[in-house]
N, C-alpha and C positions, 0 to 999 in steps of 0.2 A: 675084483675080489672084495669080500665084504669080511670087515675086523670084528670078529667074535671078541665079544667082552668077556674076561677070565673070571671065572667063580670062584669064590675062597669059602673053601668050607673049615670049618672046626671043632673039635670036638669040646666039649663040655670043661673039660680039664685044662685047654687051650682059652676056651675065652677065658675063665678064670682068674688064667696069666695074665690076661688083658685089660680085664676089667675090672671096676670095683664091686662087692657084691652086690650094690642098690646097679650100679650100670646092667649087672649080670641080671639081675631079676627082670629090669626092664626089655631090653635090649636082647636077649636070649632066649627068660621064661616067658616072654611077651606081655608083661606088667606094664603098668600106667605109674609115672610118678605124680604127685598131686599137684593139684595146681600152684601157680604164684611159689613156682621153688626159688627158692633162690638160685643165680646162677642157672636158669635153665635157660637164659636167653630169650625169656618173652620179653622185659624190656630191652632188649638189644635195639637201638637204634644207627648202629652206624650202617654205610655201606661194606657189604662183603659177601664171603663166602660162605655156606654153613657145611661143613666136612663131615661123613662118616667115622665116628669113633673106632668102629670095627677094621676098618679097609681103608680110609684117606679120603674115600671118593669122592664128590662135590657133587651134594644130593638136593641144595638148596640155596638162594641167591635168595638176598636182602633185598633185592628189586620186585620180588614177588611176597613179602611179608605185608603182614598187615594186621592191626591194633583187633583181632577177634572178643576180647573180652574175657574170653573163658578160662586164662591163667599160663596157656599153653603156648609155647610160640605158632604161628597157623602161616600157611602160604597159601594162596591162589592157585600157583601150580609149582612142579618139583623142576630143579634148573635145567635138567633137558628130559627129555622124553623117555628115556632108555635108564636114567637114573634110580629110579624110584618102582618096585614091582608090587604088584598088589591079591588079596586074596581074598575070602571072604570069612569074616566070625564070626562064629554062632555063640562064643563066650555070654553075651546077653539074650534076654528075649529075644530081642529083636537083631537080626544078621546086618552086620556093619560093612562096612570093606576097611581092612587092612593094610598098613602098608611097611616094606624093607626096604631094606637097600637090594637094589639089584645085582650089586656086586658080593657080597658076605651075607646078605640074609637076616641083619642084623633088626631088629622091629625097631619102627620109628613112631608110628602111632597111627591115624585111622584118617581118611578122607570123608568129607560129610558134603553133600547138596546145598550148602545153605551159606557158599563165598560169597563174594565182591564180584563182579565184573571184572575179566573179559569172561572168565570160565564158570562161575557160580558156584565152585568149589572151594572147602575150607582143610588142607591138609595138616590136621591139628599134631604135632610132633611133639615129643619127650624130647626136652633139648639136653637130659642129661646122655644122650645115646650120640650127642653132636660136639664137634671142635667150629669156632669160629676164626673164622680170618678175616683182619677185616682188610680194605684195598688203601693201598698206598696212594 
């Protein structure tokens, strides 16, 4: 038997509750926060886990991070496979791919072609849409 991962939807008035208005722009109206926020966890260097602000889920692991440059925290890849869904924007000229949580749907920010090794992928994330935890 194979365990169907539960989706959490909600409506506009719900994240609200949830979040702050800068989280809700991000994270909901599918907004970029700018780079080198403060507190957005691009310098985060400890070991851990980086969690879902919408849902709890564990969308990204410290062992797949890496120093990108670009202000944003970035990962190689998302901590498992099933974690992280993707889609495609047309927001700029040019069509991006996108990416949520797979669990709530929540925007996390874009995946680009131009990583590190193993994957050559840069999954550049809004670390205000993230809880960190780090490992004991």
């Amino acid at each position: 038997m194979t365990k169907t991962k539960t989706k959490i939807q909600r409506s506009d008035r719900e994240w609200r509750e949830l979040l702050t208005e800068e989280e809700f722009r991000v994270g909901v109206k599918e907004g970029t926060e700018r780079p080198f926020t403060p507190g957005s966890f691009n310098d985060e260097k400890r070991k851990g886990l980086f969690h879902c602000k919408g849902c709890d889920t564990v969308l990204w692991s410290s062992e797949h991070k890496f120093e990108s440059g670009t202000g944003w925290p970035s990962f190689w890849q998302p901590a498992s496979p099933d974690a992280v869904a993707t889609k495609t924007d047309f927001k700029m000229i040019i069509p991006r791919t996108e990416c949520h949580c797979a669990t709530c749907g929540l925007h996390q920010g874009h995946v680009f072609k131009d990583g590190p090794p193993p994957t050559g992928e840069r999954w550049c994330i809004n670390g205000i849409v993230l809880d960190f935890r780090p490992s004991e």
